[in-house]
Phi, psi and omega in degrees: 000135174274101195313158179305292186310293188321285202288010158298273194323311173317307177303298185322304199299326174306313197268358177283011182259321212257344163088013201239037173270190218225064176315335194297311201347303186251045173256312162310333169272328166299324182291307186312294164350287203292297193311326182302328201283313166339300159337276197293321180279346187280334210292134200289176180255163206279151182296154178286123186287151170258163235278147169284105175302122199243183177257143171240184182236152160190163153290159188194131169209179187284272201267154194281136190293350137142176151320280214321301225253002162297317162277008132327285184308291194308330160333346202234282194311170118238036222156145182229163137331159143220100122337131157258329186234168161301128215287194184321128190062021168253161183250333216200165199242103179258021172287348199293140167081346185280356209267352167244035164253253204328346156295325187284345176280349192043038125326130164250198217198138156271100194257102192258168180215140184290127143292122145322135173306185169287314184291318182272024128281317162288014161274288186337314167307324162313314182264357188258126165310319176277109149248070154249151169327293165315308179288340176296304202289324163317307187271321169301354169271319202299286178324325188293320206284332191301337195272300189311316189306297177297344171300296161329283170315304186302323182302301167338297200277279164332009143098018169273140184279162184332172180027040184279065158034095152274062186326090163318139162257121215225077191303280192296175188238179184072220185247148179282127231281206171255328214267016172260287167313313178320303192288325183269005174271334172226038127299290205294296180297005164275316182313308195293319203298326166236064159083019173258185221198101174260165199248165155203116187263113190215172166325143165221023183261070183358092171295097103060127143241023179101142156071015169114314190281153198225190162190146194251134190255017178281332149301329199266001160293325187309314160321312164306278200317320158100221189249029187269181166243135217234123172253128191258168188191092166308163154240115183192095179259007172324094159274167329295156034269007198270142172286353180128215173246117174220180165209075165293142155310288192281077180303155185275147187295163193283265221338354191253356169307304153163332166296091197274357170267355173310141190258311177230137174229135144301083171284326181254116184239152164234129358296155159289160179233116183315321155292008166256338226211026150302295206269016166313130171282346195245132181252161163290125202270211230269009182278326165123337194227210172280105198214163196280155197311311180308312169343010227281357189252340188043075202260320182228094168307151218189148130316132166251140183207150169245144197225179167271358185202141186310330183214073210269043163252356204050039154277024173234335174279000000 
């Protein structure tokens, strides 16, 4: 290649018979230089992509599957379940006392607490002498904050630390009375006080309400609740979006539940339920319900749920 300056001189010698040299030349060649590079530094550089958010797995049952079947399970999981009170149709808790054995297993944790049905809140409507409003509702805050205290202490004395995610648990589906809402606006302000963070485990299915309409009730808690913060944990065992009884490397994403603000879904339920769960690709087996690849003996039927975090109640640090 022929240096500037030289191919500067040259162009003069050419151009001096004609009187047209270009004395300038390589102040002109410098002016380009910089433009060529200006040019190249404005194009911006590409944003940097962001990390791919994955899913993690984990299980949930009533009863605790016992010591043995904690390194089974975890091949497969990376989360269980915690009672705090005894769940649905139980008299007694048998999780209590387990939670820094399944820590040393390196679980991470789902922290649940039993919700009242829906009638034994709408007793309260029955039983009150007063039938206003203000007074139905008064005692369901009352219940709400009571239920939030015991949780809260039970959380405590089981080592989980402040702001661990406490899941109300919420059996039924469809839309919820007001005097429900009443009880879950002061679950949640009893929760804050002493530093923990409430969940709520409901319905993610579209219930029917006559006439084309339908309603899910994890919106319509969403709906309620107001601006306080809530963490969800869906149910939708529908296929599709639900995959079956399936344990994927890769778990379906919650926001794929049909709830896109879900923190955890529940895909899978044992026993199965049939009318949700003909068009599942991954079956169930032939007992009706679910159990993990290790499982080979099929001693603990199980729940399947996928979460955004290995431990998405944060009860493992």
């Amino acid at each position: 290649m022929v240096p500037a300056r030289a191919f500067s001189a040259l162009l003069c010698d050419l151009c001096a018979p004609h009187a047209l040299c270009v004395k300038s030349f390589s102040a002109i060649v410098t002016f380009a230089a910089l433009f060529v590079i200006a040019l190249i530094t404005a194009i911006p550089a590409p944003a940097p992509q962001a990390a791919a958010s994955r899913s993690y797995l984990g299980f949930d049952r009533n009863i605790y599957p016992g010591d043995e079947a904690l390194p089974i399970l975890r091949k497969t999981f990376s989360f269980t379940s915690y009672w705090l009170s005894p769940p649905p149709g139980e008299r007694t808790n048998s999780w209590l006392g387990k939670r820094e054995l399944l820590h040393s297993q390196n679980f991470g944790f789902l922290v649940l607490f039993r919700g009242p049905q829906i009638t034994e809140l709408q007793s309260i409507w029955s039983e009150s002498r007063v039938n206003r409003a203000d007074r139905l509702q008064a005692q369901a805050q009352k219940r709400g904050a009571s239920d939030a205290s015991l949780a809260a202490a039970a959380a405590k004395k089981e080592g989980f630390p402040s702001h661990t995610i406490i899941f109300l648990d919420i059996e039924e589906g469809g839309r919820l009375p007001a005097v429900y809402h009443a009880y879950l606006r002061a679950w949640v302000d009893q929760l804050a006080g002493p530093g923990y963070r409430a969940g709520v485990y409901c319905s993610g299915m579209p219930v029917s309400e006559g006439r084309g309409a339908t309603i899910i009730t994890a919106d319509d808690i969403r709906h309620n609740i107001g601006s306080r913060d809530l963490i969800y944990w869906v149910y939708n065992d529908a296929c599709p979006p639900s995959p079956g009884c399936a344990f994927p490397q890769d778990p379906p994403a919650s926001s794929k539940s049909g709830s896109s603000y879900a923190a955890a879904w529940q895909f899978a339920q044992s026993p199965r339920r049939k009318e949700f769960t003909a068009r599942c690709p991954a079956k169930y087996a032939p007992d009706g319900n679910c159990y993990a690849p290790g499982d080979t003996a099929h001693k603990w039927f199980l729940d399947v749920n996928s979460a955004t975090a290995p431990d998405p109640s944060g009860g493992a640090k």
